[in-house]
C-alpha positions as CSV (number, residue, x, y, z in Angstrom):
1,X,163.6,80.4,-78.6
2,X,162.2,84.1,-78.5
3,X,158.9,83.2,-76.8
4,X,161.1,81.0,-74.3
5,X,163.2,84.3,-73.4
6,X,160.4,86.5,-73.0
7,X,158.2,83.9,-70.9
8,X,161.3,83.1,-68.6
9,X,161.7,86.7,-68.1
10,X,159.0,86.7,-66.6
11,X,159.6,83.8,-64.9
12,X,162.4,86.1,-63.2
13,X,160.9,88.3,-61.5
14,X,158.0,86.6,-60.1
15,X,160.0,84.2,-58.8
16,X,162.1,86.7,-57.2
17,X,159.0,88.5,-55.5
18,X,157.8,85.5,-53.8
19,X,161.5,83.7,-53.1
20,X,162.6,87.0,-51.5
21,X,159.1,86.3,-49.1
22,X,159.9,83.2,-48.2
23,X,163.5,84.0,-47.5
24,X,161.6,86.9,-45.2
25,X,159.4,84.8,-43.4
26,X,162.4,82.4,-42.6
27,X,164.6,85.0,-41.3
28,X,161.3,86.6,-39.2
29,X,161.1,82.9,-37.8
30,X,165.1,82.7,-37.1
31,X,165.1,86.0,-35.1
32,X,162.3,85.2,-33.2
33,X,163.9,82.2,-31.8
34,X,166.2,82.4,-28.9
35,X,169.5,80.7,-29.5
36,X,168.9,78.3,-26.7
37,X,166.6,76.9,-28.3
38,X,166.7,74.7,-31.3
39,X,165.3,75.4,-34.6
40,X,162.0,73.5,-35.3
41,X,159.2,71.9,-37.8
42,X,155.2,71.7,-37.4
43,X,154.0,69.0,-39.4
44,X,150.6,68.1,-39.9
45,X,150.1,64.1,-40.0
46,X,147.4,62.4,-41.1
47,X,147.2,58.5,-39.9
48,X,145.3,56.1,-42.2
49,X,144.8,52.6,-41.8
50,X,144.7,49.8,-45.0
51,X,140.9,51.0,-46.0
52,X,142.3,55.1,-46.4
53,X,140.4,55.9,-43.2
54,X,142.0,58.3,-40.5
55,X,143.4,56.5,-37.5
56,X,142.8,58.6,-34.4
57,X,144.0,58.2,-30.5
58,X,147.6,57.3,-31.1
59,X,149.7,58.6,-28.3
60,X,153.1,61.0,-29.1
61,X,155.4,57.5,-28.6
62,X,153.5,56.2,-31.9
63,X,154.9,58.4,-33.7
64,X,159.0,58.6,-35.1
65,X,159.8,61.8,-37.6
66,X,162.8,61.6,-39.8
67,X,164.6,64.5,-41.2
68,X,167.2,63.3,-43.7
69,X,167.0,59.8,-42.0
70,X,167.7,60.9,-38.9
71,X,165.3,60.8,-35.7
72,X,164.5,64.0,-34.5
73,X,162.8,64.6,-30.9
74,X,159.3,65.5,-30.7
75,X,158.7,68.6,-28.9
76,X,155.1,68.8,-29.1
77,X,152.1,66.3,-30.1
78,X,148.4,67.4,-30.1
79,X,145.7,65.6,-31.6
80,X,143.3,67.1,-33.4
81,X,139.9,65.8,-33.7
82,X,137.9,67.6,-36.5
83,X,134.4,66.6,-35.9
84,X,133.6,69.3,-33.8
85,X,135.9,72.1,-34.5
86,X,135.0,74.0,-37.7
87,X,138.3,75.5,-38.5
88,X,140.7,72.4,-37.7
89,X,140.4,71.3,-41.9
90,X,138.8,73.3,-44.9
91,X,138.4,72.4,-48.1
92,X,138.8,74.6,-50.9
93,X,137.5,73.4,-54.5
94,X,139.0,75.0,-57.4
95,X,138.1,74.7,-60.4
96,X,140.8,75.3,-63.4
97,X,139.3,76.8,-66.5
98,X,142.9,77.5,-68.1
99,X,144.6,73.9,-69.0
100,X,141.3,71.4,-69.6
101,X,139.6,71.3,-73.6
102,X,136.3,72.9,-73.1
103,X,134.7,69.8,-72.9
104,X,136.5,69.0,-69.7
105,X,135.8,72.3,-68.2
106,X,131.9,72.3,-69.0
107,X,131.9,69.0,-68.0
108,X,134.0,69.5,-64.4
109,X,131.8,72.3,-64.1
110,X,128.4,69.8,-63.8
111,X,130.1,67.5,-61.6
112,X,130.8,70.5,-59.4
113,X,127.6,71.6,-59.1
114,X,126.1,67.7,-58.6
115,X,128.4,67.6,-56.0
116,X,127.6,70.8,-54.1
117,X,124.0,70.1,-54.5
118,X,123.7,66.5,-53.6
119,X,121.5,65.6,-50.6
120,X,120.5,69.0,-50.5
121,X,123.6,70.9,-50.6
122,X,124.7,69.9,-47.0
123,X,128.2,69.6,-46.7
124,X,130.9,67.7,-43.9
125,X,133.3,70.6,-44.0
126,X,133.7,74.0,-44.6
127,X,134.1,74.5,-48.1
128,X,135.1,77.4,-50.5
129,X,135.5,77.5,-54.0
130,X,137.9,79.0,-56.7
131,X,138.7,79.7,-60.4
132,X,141.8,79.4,-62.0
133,X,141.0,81.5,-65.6
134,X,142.4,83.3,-67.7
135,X,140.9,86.7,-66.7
136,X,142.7,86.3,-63.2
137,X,141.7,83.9,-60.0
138,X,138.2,84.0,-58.8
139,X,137.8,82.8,-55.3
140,X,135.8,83.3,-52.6
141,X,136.9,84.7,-49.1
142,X,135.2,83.0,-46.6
143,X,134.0,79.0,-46.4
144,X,130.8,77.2,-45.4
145,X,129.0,73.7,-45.5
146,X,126.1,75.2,-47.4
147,X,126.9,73.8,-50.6
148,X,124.1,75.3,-52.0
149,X,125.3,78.5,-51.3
150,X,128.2,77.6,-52.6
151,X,126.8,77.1,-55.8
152,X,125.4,80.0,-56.3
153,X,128.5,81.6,-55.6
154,X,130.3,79.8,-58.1
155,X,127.5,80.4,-61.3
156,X,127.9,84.3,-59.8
157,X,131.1,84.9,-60.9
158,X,131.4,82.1,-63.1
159,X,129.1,84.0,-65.3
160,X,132.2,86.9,-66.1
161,X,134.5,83.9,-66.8
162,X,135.3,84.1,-70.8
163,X,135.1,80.8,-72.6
164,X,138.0,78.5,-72.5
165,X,140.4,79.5,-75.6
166,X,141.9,76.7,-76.8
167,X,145.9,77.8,-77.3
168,X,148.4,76.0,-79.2
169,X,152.0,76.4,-80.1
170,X,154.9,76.3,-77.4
171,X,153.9,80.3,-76.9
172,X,150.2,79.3,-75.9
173,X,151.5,76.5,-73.9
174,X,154.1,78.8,-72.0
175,X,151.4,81.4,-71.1
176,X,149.0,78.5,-69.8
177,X,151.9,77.7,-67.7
178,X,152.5,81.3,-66.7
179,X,149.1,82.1,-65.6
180,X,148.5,78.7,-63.9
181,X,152.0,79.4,-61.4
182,X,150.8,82.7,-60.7
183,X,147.1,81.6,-59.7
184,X,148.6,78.6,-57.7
185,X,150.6,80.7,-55.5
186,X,147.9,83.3,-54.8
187,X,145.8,80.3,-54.1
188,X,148.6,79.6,-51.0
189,X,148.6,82.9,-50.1
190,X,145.2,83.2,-49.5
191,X,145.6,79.9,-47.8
192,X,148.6,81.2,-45.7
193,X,146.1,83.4,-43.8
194,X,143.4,80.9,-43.0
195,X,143.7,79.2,-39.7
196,X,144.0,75.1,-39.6
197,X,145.2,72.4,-42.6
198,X,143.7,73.2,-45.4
199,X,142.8,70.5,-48.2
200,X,143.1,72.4,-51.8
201,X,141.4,69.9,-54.5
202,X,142.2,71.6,-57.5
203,X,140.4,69.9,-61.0
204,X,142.7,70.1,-63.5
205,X,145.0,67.8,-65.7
206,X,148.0,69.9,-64.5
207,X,149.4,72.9,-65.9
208,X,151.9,72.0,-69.1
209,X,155.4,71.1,-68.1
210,X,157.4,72.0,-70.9
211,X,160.0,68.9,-70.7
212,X,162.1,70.3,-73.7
213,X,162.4,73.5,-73.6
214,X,163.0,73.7,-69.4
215,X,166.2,72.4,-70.7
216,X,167.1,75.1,-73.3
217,X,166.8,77.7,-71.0
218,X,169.8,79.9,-70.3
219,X,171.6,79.4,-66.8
220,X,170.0,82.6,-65.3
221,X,166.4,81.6,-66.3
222,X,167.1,77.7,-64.7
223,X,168.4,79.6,-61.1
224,X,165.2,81.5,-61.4
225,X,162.8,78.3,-61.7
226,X,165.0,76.7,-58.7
227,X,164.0,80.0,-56.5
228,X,160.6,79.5,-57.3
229,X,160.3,75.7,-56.9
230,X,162.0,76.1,-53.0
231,X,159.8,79.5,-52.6
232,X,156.4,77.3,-53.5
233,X,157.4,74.4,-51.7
234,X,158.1,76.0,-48.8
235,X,154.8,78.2,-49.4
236,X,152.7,74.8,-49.4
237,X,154.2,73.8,-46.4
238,X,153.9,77.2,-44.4
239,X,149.9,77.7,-45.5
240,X,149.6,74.0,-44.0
241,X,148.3,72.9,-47.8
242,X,147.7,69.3,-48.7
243,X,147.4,69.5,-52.9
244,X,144.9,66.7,-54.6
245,X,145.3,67.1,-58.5
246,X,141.5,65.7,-59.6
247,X,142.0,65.2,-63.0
248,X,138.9,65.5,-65.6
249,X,141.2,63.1,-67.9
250,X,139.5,62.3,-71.5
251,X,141.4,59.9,-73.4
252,X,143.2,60.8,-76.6
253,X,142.6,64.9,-75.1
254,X,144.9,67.8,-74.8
255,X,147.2,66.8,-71.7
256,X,150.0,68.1,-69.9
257,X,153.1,67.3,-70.8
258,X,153.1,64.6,-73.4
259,X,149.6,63.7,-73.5
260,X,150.3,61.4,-70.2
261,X,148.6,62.5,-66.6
262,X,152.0,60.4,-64.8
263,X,154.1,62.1,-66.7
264,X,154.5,64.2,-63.5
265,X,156.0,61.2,-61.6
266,X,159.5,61.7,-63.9
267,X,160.2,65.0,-61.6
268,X,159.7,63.1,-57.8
269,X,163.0,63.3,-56.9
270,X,163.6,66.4,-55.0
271,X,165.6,68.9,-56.3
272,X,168.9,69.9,-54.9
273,X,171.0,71.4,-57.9
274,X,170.0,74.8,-59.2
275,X,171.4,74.4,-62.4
276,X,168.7,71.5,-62.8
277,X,165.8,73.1,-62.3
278,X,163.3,72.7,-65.2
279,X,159.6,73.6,-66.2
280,X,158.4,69.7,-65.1
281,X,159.5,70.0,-61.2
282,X,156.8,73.0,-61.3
283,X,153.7,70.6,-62.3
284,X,150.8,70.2,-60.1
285,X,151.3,67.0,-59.8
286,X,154.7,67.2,-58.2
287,X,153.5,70.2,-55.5
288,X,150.6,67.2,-55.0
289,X,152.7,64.7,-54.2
290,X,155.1,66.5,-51.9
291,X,152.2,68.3,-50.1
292,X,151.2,65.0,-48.9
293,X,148.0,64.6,-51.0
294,X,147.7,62.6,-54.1
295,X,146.7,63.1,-57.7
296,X,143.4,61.0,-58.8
297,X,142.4,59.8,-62.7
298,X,139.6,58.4,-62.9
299,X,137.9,59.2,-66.1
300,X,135.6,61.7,-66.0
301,X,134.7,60.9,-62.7
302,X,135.2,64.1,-60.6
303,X,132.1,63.7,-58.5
304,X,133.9,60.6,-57.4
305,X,137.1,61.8,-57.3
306,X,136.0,64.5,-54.7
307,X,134.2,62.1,-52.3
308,X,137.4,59.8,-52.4
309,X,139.5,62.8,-51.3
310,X,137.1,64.0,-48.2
311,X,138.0,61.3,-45.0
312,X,141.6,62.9,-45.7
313,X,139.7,66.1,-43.7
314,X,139.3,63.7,-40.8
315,X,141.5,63.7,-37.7
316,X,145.2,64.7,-37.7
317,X,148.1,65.0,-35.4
318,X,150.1,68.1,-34.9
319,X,153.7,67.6,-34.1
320,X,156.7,69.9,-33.6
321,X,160.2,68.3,-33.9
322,X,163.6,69.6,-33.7
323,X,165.7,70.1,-36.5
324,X,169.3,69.8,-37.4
325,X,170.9,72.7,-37.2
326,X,173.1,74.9,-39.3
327,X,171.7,74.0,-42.6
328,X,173.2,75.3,-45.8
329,X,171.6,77.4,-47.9
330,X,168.6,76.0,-49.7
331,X,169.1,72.5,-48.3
332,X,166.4,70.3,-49.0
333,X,165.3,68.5,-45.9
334,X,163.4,64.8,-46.7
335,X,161.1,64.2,-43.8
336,X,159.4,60.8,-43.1
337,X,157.0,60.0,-40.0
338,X,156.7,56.4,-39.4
339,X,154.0,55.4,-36.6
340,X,154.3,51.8,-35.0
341,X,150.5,51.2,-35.5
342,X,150.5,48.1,-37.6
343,X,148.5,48.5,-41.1
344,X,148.6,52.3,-40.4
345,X,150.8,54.7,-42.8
346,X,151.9,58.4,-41.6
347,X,151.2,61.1,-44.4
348,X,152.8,64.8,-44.5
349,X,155.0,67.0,-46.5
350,X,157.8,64.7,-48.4
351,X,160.1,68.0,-47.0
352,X,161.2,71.8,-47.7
353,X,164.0,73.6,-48.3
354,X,165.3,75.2,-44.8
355,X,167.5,78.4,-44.8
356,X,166.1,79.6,-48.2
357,X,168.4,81.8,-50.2
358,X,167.7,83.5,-53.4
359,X,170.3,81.7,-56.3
360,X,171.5,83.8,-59.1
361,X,174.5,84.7,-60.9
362,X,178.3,85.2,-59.4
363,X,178.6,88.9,-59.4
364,X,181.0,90.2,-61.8
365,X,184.6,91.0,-60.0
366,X,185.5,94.7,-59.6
367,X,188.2,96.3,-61.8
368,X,191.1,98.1,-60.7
């Protein structure tokens, strides 16, 4: 149980640093609003029909956004078509070199580089690339459709990456876990900055998610994972991040979680009780999911995988809705967009966590 203290303090005080941000960012947003007006939610929506194509020209009565089941008015709708406007969608491409077996990662690094080269290295969207590792994230700052570029790029600083160390043990587990939360939410910040949605394809079978020993942890340690889990969702949701998990999975390989790449689907549900919060609601797979994007197994098909991900970069919808007001602290708000096209689905954010407060222990009363 040592190694569990030492890794949840931790825990603590990184999840403090970027709660207390969010919390920050909420209350800038609050004050800026004037109390005559209500308090409202951009979404980003993507319309596909049965094939998985986007749907464009649907008018602002085609659309109907729930929050908690209830219809909320539309206060602004503007389509946006991507083809010719370079920052409305970038894709970023990162690579994790933390949580795969080296064969997976030398392998996901080929199928990278086929894919960035193929047809001559020209790309349909701006592109960047990243490295999750264990020396720290390697990413690049700016984007382009030059794939060969890109490429080179990538072997440039992949070349200071140290090989993969395979860790064992629930103390080489924890730190995989560690550095991979850490990396994921300087990926969003980084994110957060750049204008447009933002597609973030990230190869990797998922970080490990700990199932057990989440729930040996102390009370204190649980509030801390529930004030990171509603400062990264809400994170996800404010860079305008759609999460694809593109998993490099090899059967009978080292896996998240108990060897299984659904295991992740356990932890849907979203989470409303701080004194539930566990490592699994932290796995990629869950951020995918509620991000509006999807995670992909395939085999050893990442190439594939990629290409199957790209019309989701296609034309979108912006919408601002109202939203109920007065919510409690750290109330989790479901939101579902329904469009009356027939055969056409709506895709977004699953929901956030409005009026985000930091959750931690009932201060001790005074003595006389």
């Amino acid at each position: 149980m040592r190694a569990v203290t030492l890794v949840a303090a931790s825990f603590c005080l990184f999840a403090s640093s970027i709660a207390l941000s969010a919390q920050s960012a909420a209350t800038s947003k609050t004050a800026a609003s004037s109390s005559t007006q209500p308090h409202t939610i951009h979404l980003d929506v993507l319309v596909k029909n049965a094939a998985g194509l986007p749907i464009s020209g649907l008018d602002k009565h085609a659309f109907t956004v729930l929050d908690n089941g209830r219809p909320q008015q539309i206060v602004s709708f503007t389509p946006v078509p991507t083809r010719n406007d370079p920052t409305a969608v970038t894709v970023l491409i990162v690579m994790d070199m933390i949580n795969p077996g080296y064969d997976s990662v030398t392998w996901g690094r080929e199928q990278l580089s086929e894919y960035l080269t193929h047809e001559g290295g020209a790309l349909r969207h701006r592109t960047a690339i990243a490295a999750i590792t264990e020396d720290g994230l390697k990413m690049m700052s700016g984007s382009t459709t030059d794939g060969n570029a890109l490429q080179a790029e990538f072997q440039k600083f992949a070349t200071d990456i140290r090989p993969v160390t395979q860790r064992s043990g629930w103390q080489g587990f924890e730190q995989m876990l560690q550095q991979s939360i850490q990396q994921f939410s300087q990926i969003l910040s980084v994110e957060q900055a750049r204008p447009g949605r933002k597609l973030v394809l990230i190869i990797s079978p998922g970080w490990p998610m700990l199932g057990d020993w989440g729930s040996q942890q102390d009370l204190h340690s649980v509030q801390q994972d529930f004030n990171m889990i509603v400062a990264l969702t809400n994170t996800v949701h404010d860079a305008r991040t759609v999460i694809y998990r593109l998993d490099p999975y090899e059967l009978g390989g080292l896996h998240a979680g108990p060897q299984d790449p659904f295991y992740f689907k356990d932890f849907l549900k979203p989470l409303t009780d701080p004194k539930k919060a566990t490592f699994p609601y932290l796995g990629l797979g869950v951020f995918a999911v509620h991000s509006g994007g999807r995670v992909l197994v395939t085999g050893h098909d990442i190439t594939g995988e990629i290409n199957s991900v790209l019309p989701d970069a296609g034309a979108y919808y912006e919408i601002t809705c109202t939203a109920p007001p007065n919510p409690a602290p750290n109330e989790y708000q479901a939101i579902e967009v329904r469009v009356s096209q027939p055969g056409a689905t709506a895709h977004t954010i699953s929901g956030f966590y409005a009026n985000p407060q930091l959750v931690g222990p009932a201060p001790k009363p005074k003595k006389n």
